[in-house]
Structure formats: structure tokens, C-alpha cells
N, C-alpha and C positions, 0 to 999 in steps of 0.2 A: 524475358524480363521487361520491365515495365521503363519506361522514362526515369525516373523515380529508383536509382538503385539501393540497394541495403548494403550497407556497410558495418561487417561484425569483424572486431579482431580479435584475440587473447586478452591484447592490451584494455579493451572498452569489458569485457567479462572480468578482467582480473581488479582493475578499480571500482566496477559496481559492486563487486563482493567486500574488498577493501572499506569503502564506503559502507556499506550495510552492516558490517562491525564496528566500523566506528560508531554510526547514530545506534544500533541498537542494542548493542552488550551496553553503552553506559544506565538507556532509560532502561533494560531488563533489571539491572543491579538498581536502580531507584525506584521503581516499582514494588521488585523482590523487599526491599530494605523497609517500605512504607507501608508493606504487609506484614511485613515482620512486627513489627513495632506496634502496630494494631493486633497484631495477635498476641504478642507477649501482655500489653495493657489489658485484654481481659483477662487475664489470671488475678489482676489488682481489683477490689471492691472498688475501689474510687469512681470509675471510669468507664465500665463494663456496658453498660446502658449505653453511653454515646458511640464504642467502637463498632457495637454488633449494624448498625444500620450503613456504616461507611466499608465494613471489612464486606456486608452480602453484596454491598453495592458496586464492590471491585470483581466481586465471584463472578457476577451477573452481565457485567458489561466484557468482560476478559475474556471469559464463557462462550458470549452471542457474538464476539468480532475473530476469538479461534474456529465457530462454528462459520462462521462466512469466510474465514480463510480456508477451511476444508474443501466447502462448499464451490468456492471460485479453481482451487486447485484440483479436485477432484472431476468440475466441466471445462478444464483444460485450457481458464482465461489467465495463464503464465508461459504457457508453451510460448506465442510469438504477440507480444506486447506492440512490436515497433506496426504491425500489419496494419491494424484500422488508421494510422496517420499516414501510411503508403497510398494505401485504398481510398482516403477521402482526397487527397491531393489529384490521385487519377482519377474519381470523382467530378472532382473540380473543372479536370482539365477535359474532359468530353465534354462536358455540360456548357463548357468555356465554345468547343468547338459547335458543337449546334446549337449554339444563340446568336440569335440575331442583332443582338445590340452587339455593336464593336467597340468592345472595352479598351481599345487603343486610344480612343479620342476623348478620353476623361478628362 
């Protein structure tokens, strides 16, 4: 292992899950809620005209960001998230060792 160790516990997995219920069951329910509400309005003459361009507008974007969650889970960029900041630090720190300027005397 590298200089640079990883550090995973129960405890850091069970608050990230934690966490991602709390921010995201509230925006799924406002979301859900503010589609709701656009779709019950076009049953009413009043209004049907303005909803239909905001409701394809939510189909469409909702759509294209489930398709690039597919997309990024399906080429496996969830397996190990914490890697590329491991990697560019060790990076760093060769690139550190073969240069020639001595960044000690800044």
C-alpha cells in the first residue's frame, strides 16, 4: 500500500447511507409532488397548454441524468470513488520527488 492509506469503516458506510436518505427521500417527495400537481392541472381546461411544456421538460431532463446514472454504474465509476484522490496525491508526491526545484525553500 501506498503512503496515502484508505481508511473504510461500518461507521463512514453507515452515515453515507444515512445521509443520502436524508437529502434524497425529501427532494424525491418534492419532485414526485410537483409532478404530481402538473399532471393533475392538465385534466383542468384552464391551464393544460402551460403544464405540458414544464411536465416533458421534467420527463426529459430526469430521463437523460437516470441514463447517465446507468451509464456511470454500469462502467463501474461507484465501485472505488475515494481511488483517483489516492492516486493523484501519489501522483503528486513522485513528480514532488523528481523535480528539481526544492519546494522546501518557498
Amino acid at each position: 500500500m501506498t503512503q496515502f492509506q484508505r481508511v473504510e469503516s461500518r461507521t463512514m458506510k453507515i452515515t453515507l447511507w444515512v445521509m443520502a436518505i436524508i437529502i434524497l427521500v425529501p427532494a424525491c417527495f418534492g419532485f414526485g409532488t410537483k409532478l404530481w400537481e402538473f399532471i393533475r392541472t392538465l385534466n383542468s381546461d384552464q391551464e393544460a397548454g402551460y403544464t405540458i411544456i414544464p411536465i416533458s421538460n421534467y420527463f426529459l431532463v430526469a430521463g437523460g441524468m437516470a441514463c447517465l446514472f446507468g451509464w456511470a454504474i454500469y462502467n463501474g465509476m461507484f465501485k472505488d470513488i475515494e481511488a483517483p484522490k489516492y492516486d493523484m496525491l501519489e501522483h503528486e508526491r513522485e513528480l514532488d520527488e523528481n523535480s528539481e526545484f526544492d519546494w522546501s525553500k518557498q
